[in-house]
C-alpha positions as CSV (number, residue, x, y, z in Angstrom):
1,X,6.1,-1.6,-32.3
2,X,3.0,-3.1,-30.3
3,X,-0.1,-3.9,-31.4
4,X,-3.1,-5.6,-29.9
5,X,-4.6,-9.2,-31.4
6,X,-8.1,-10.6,-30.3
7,X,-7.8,-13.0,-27.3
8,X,-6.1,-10.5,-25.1
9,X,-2.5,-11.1,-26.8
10,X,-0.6,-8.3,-28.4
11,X,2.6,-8.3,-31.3
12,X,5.5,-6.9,-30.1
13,X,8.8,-6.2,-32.1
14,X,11.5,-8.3,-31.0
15,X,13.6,-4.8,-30.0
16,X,11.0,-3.6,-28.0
17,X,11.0,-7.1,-25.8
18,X,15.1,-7.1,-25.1
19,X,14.9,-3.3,-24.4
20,X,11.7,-3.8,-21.8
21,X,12.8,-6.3,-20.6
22,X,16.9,-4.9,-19.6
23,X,14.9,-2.3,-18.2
24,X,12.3,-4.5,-16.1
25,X,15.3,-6.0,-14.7
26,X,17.4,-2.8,-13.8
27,X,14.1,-1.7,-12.1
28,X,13.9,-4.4,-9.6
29,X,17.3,-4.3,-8.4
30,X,19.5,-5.6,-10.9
31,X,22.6,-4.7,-13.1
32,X,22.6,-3.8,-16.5
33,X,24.3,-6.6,-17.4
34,X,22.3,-8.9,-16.0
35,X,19.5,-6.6,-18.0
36,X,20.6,-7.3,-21.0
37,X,20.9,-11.2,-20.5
38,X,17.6,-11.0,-19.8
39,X,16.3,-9.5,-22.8
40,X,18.4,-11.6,-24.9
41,X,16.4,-14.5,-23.2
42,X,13.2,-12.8,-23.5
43,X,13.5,-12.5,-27.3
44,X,14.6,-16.5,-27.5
45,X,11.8,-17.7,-25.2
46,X,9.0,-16.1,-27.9
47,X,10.7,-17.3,-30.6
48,X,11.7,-20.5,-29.6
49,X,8.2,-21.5,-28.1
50,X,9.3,-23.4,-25.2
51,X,8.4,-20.9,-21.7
52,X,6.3,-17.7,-21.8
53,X,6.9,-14.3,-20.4
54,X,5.0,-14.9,-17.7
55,X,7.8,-17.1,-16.5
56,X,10.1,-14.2,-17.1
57,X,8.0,-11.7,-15.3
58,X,7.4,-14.6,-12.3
59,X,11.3,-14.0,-11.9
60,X,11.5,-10.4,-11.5
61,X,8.3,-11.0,-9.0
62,X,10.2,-13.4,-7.1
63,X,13.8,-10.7,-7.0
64,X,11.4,-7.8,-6.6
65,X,9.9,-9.7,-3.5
66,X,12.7,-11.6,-2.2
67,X,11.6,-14.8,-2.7
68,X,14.5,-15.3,-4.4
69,X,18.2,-14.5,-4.4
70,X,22.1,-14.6,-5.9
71,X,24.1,-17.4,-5.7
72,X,26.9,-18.5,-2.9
73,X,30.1,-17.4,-4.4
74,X,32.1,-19.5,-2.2
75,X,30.6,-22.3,-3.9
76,X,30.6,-21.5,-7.3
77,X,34.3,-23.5,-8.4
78,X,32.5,-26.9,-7.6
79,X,30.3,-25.9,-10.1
80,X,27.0,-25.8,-8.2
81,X,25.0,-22.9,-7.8
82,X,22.8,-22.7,-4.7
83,X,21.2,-19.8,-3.1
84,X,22.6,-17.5,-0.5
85,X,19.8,-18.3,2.0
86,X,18.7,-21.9,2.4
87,X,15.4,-20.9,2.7
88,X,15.6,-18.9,-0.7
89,X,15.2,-20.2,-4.0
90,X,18.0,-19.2,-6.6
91,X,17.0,-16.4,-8.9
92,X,17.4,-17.7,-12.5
93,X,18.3,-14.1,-13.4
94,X,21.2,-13.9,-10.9
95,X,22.6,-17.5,-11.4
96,X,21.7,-18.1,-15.3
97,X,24.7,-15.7,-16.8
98,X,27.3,-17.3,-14.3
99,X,26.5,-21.1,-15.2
100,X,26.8,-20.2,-18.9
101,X,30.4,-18.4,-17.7
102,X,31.3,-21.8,-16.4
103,X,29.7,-23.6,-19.5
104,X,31.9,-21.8,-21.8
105,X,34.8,-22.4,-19.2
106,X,34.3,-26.7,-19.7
107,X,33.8,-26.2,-23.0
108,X,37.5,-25.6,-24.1
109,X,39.0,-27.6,-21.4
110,X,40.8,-30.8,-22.9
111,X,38.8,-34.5,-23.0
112,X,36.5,-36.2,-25.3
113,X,32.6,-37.2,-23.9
114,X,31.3,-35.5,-21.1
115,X,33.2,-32.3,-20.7
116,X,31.5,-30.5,-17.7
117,X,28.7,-29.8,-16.5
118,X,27.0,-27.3,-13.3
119,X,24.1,-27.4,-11.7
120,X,21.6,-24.9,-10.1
121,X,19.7,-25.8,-6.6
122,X,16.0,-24.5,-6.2
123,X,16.3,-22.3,-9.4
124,X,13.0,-20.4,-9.7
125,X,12.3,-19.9,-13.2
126,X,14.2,-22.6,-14.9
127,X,13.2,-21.5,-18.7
128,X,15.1,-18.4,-18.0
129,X,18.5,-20.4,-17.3
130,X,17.1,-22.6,-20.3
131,X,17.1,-19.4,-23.0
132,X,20.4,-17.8,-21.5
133,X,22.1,-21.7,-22.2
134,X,20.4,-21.6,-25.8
135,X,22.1,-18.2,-26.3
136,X,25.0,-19.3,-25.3
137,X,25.3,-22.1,-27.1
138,X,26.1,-20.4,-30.5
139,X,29.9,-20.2,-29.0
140,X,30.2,-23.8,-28.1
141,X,31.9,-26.3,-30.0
142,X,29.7,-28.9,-28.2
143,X,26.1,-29.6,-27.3
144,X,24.4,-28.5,-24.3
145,X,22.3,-31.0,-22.6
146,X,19.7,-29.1,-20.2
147,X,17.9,-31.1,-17.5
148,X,15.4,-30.0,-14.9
149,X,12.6,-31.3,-12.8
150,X,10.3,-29.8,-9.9
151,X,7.3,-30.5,-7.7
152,X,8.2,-34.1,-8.4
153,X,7.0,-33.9,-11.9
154,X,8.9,-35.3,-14.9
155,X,12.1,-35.1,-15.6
156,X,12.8,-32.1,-18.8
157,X,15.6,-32.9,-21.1
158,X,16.4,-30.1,-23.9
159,X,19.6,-30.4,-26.3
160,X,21.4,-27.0,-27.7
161,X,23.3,-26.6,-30.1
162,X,24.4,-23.9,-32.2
163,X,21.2,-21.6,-30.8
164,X,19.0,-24.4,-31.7
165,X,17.2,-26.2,-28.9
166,X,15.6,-29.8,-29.5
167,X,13.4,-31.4,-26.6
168,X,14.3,-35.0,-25.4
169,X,12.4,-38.1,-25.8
170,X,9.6,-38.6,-23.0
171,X,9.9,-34.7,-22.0
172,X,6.1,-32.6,-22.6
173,X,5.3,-30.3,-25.8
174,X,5.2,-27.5,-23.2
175,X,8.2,-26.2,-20.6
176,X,6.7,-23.0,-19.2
177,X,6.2,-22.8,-15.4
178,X,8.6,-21.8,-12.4
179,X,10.1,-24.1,-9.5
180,X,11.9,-24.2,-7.3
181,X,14.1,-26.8,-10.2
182,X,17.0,-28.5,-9.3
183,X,18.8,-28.2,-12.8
184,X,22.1,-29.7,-14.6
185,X,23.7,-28.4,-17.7
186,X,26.1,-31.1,-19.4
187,X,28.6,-30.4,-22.0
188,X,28.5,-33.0,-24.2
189,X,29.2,-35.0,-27.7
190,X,26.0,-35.5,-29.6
191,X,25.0,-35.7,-33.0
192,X,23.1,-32.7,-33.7
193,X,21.9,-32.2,-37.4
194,X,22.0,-28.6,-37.7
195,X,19.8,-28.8,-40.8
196,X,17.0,-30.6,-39.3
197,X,15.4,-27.2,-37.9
198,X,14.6,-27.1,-33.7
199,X,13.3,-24.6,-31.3
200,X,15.0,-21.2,-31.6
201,X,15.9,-20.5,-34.8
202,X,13.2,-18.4,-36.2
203,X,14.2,-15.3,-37.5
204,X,11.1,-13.1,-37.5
205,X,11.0,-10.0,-36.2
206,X,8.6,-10.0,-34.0
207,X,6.3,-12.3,-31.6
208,X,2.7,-12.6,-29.9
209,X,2.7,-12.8,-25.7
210,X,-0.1,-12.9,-23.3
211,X,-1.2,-8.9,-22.5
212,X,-0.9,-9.7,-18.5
213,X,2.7,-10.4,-18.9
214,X,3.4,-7.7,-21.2
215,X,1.9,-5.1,-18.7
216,X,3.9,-6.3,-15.8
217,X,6.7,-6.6,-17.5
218,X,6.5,-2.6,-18.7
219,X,5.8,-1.8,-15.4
220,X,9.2,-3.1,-13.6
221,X,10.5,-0.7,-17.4
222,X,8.6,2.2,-16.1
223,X,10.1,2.1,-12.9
224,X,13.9,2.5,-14.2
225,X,12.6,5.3,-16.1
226,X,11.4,7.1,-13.5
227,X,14.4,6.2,-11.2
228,X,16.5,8.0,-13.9
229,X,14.5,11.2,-14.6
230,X,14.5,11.9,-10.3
231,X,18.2,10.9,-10.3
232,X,19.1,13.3,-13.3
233,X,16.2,16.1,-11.8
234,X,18.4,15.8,-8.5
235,X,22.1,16.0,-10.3
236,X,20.9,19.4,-12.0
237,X,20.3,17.8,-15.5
238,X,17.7,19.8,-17.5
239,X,16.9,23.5,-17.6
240,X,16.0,25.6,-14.6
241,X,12.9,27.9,-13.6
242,X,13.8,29.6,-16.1
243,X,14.5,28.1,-19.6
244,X,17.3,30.2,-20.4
245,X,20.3,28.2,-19.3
């Protein structure tokens, strides 16, 4: 369910967002898969305050324009992540579900402090990565310790644990923006009071965004759906001339 709120924002169900937004993605290129990371993000990043979609929507600009693109595969069991072009930046949507694969990966491999980490060159939309880690940490037995920083500005440090997230000392009230970031997830031991509340972990059902984003968002949604209806006009789905079949 959306409705409109004064100022230009509007209420969206929580639903609604994953499902436009696994769409959005499928309509610029990419798997549905990779959809539905994405609109687990999506629904994290409203709730957990920390990025907008307008970051979101920034990535699907930058896949639907080729601005940015996958991750060398060749270079992915060293556990850094870096664009197939060098003149690319790394589309958080591509690389963010295989860094969380590799997360999961150090997590339950033997040894006490640091446990493994990966990072991302040039990442475009580092909040993306930042939500699909957040996720991802409910099936860790560890902490997740996010760090980013771009355009020579400070550096962001952002704990998760357990789907909560909890900024570092030093780092700004607000994350949102886009890069290119080089980024570094750690698994690590830290003391994480579960009890004490964070970023994350609000169970409404539903969240304000900005209009803008919300429009071009639907958009890339609109397109899958009418990729679909010419693909299943084209295969012989439907009835004929004549409705009779």
């Amino acid at each position: 369910m959306l409705s409109g709120l004064p100022g230009g924002g509007v209420h969206v169900s929580l639903s609604e967002i994953e499902a436009t937004v696994a769409k959005a993605a499928m309509g610029v290129g990419l798997p549905p898969g990779l959809g539905e990371d994405a609109g687990r993000a999506a629904t994290l990043m409203l709730r957990s305050g920390l990025g907008t979609l307008s970051d979101l929507a920034d990535a699907l600009d930058a896949v639907d324009g080729g601005a940015s693109v996958g991750f060398d595969a060749d270079r992915v069991s060293a556990g850094r992540l870096v664009p197939m072009h060098g003149a690319k930046q790394l589309s958080a949507l591509q690389a963010g579900p295989t860094a969380c694969d590799l997360l999961l990966a150090a997590a339950g491999s033997a040894g006490g402090g640091d446990r493994g980490s990966v990072t991302l060159a040039a990442v475009d939309c580092p909040t993306v990565v930042l939500h699909e880690v957040i996720d991802v940490s409910r099936n860790v037995d560890a902490a997740l310790l996010v760090a980013w920083s771009s355009g020579g500005g400070p550096c962001i440090e952002i704990l998760c644990r357990g789907g909560v997230a909890r900024l570092g000392s030093g780092a700004p009230a607000g994350v949102s923006g886009t890069g290119p970031a080089e980024m570094s997830i750690c698994v690590v031991e830290a003391v994480f009071d579960q009890d004490a509340g964070g970023c994350g972990d609000d169970d409404g059902d539903g969240a304000e965004t900005e209009e803008a984003a919300w429009r071009r968002l639907s958009a890339y949604a609109e397109r899958r759906l009418v990729e679909g209806s010419e693909r299943s006009r084209l295969a012989g789905a439907g009835a004929g001339v004549v409705d009779s079949d």
